[in-house]
Residue, then its C-alpha position, 0 to 999 in steps of 0.5 A: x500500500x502506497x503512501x499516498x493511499x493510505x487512510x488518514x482514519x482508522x476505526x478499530x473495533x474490538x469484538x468477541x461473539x458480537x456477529x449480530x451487532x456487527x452485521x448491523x453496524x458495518x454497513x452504516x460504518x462503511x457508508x458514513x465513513x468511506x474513506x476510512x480503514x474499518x478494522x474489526x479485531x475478532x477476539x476469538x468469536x465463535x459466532x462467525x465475526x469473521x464471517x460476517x467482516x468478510x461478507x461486508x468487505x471489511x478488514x479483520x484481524x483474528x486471534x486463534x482464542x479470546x486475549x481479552x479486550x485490552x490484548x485486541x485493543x493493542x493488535x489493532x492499534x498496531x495494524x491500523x494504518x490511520x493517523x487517527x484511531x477511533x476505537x469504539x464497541x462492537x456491542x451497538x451502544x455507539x454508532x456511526x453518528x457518535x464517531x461523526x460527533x467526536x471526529x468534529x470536536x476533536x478536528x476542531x480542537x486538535x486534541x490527543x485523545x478525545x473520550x465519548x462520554x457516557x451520561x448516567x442514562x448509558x451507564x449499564x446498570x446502578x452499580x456500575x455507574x456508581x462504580x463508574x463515579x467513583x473511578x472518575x472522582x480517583x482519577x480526577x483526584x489522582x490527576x489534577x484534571x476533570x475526568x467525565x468518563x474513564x472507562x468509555x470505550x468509545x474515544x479518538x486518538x492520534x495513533x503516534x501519540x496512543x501507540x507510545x502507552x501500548x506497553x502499558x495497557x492491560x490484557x483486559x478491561x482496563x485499557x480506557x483508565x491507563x490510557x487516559x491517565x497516560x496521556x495526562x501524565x504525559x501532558x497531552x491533551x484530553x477532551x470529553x465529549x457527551x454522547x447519548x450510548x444505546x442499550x448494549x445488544x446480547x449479553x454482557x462479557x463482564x462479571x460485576x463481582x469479579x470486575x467489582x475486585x477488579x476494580x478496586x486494583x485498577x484504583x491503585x494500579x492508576x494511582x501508582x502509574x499515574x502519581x505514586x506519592x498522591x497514594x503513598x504520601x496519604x497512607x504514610x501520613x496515616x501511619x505516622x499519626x496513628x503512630x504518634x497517638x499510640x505513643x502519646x497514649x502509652x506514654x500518658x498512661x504507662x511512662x513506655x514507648x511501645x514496640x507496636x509505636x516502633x513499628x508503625x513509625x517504621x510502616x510509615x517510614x518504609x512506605x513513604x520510601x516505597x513511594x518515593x521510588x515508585x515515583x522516580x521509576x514512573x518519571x524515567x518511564x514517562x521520560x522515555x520519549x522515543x519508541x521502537x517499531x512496533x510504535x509505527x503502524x504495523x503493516x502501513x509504515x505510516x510515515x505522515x506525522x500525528x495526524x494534522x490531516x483534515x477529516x471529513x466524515 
């Protein structure tokens, strides 16, 4: 493929037994955006997907068993041959007036990435969405910045810029939360644009108590990628005052410093040190600017920049 015929947009849709979904939303795909690489990364279905790209003429990259969302997140990014990546579910929740939406606002306003994002109406059930903003109140916290929508699987990205975190993300669900928190470390621009998503079509893939454990390590895995000493500091500070009141306690009431007293102070100490090297290994690793290969587009050797080019839906 020439230089000169290379998309300046690619769509990048992760799918495991969505065939049904899929065969519906290909066809608007193809038709509102023409110009654009429709890349379907078929996680292992055993529905057909592949089948189903086949007979609509678009392209698929298939994994011999399911890797997760994350893993087929990645193979796409690394396949498609656009400047910019739109990376949105196969499930039917976005559709193709949601891409032409994002792709407006983030034309306009020559972002990095910019992130659909989910009102409480498109949140897929009370629990998750309340998990949801909780993790947006972590991440706001954590990164000085509004974060609207941290999971949404819906956003664009200029591919130069997305590709440099791919060492970074997960296998799994939680590629949206690194990659967000990524670009901000990193101080590119992040936008959020609402976006009213449709009811999910088949069943969910996610298991709410497992997801819900997960969950909870996603919090300190973003935390400690993201600003270590904002996690650590705090939990030091805890240690060193409940230290301080059980000396003071035992001191008061038994004239003796107490061994428990010796090893909280330690606890602290050992903690805020922990936190302190997190924190230089997270600066050397977002401080490493250039990248190798598999950074550049894996079968397109894309060779136009970061995505200037106008885009037209």
């Amino acid at each position: 493929m020439s230089e000169r015929n290379l998309p300046a947009l690619s769509i990048v849709i992760p799918a495991f037994n969505e065939a049904d979904s899929l065969n519906d939303l290909l066809p608007q795909l193809k038709e509102r955006f023409p110009g654009a690489e429709i890349l379907v990364v078929d996680d292992g279905s055993g529905d057909g997907t592949d089948e189903v790209c086949e007979r609509q003429g678009v392209r698929c990259h298939r994994h011999p068993y399911n890797m997760g969302n994350g893993a087929s997140i990645k193979d796409g990014a690394r396949h498609a041959c656009g400047n910019i990546l739109v990376f949105m579910d196969a499930d039917g929740q976005h559709l193709p007036e949601h891409v032409a939406q994002l792709l407006e606002r983030f034309a306009h306003d020559d972002l990095d990435m910019l992130v659909g994002a989910r009102k409480w109406s498109g949140q897929a059930g009370v629990l998750r969405g309340l998990g949801n903003r909780i993790f947006n109140w972590v991440a706001t916290w954590m990164s000085g910045h509004v974060v609207q929508d941290l999971t949404s699987g819906l956003r664009v990205v200029k591919a130069a810029r997305f590709r440099e975190f791919l060492h970074l993300m997960p296998n799994g669900f939680s590629y949206p939360t690194t990659s967000t928190m990524a670009f901000f470390r990193s101080g590119y621009t992040v936008g959020y644009e609402p976006v009213d998503v449709q009811p999910r079509r088949g069943t969910s893939h996610l298991n709410i108590w497992r997801e819900g454990l997960r969950f909870m390590l996603i919090i300190f895995r973003t935390g400690t990628i993201y600003s270590p000493l904002k996690l650590f500091a705090p939990i030091s500070g805890l240690l060193f005052l409940a230290a301080s009141a059980l000396y003071a306690y035992t001191f008061a009431t038994e004239g003796r410093f107490t061994n428990m007293t010796a090893l909280l102070y330690m606890t602290s100490l050992l903690t805020f040190m922990i936190g302190l090297v997190s924190e230089q290994i997270t600066n050397l690793m977002f401080s490493h600017r250039e990248y190798s290969e598999t950074n550049e587009p894996g079968e397109c050797r894309d060779q136009r920049g970061d995505g200037d080019q106008e885009i037209s839906d």
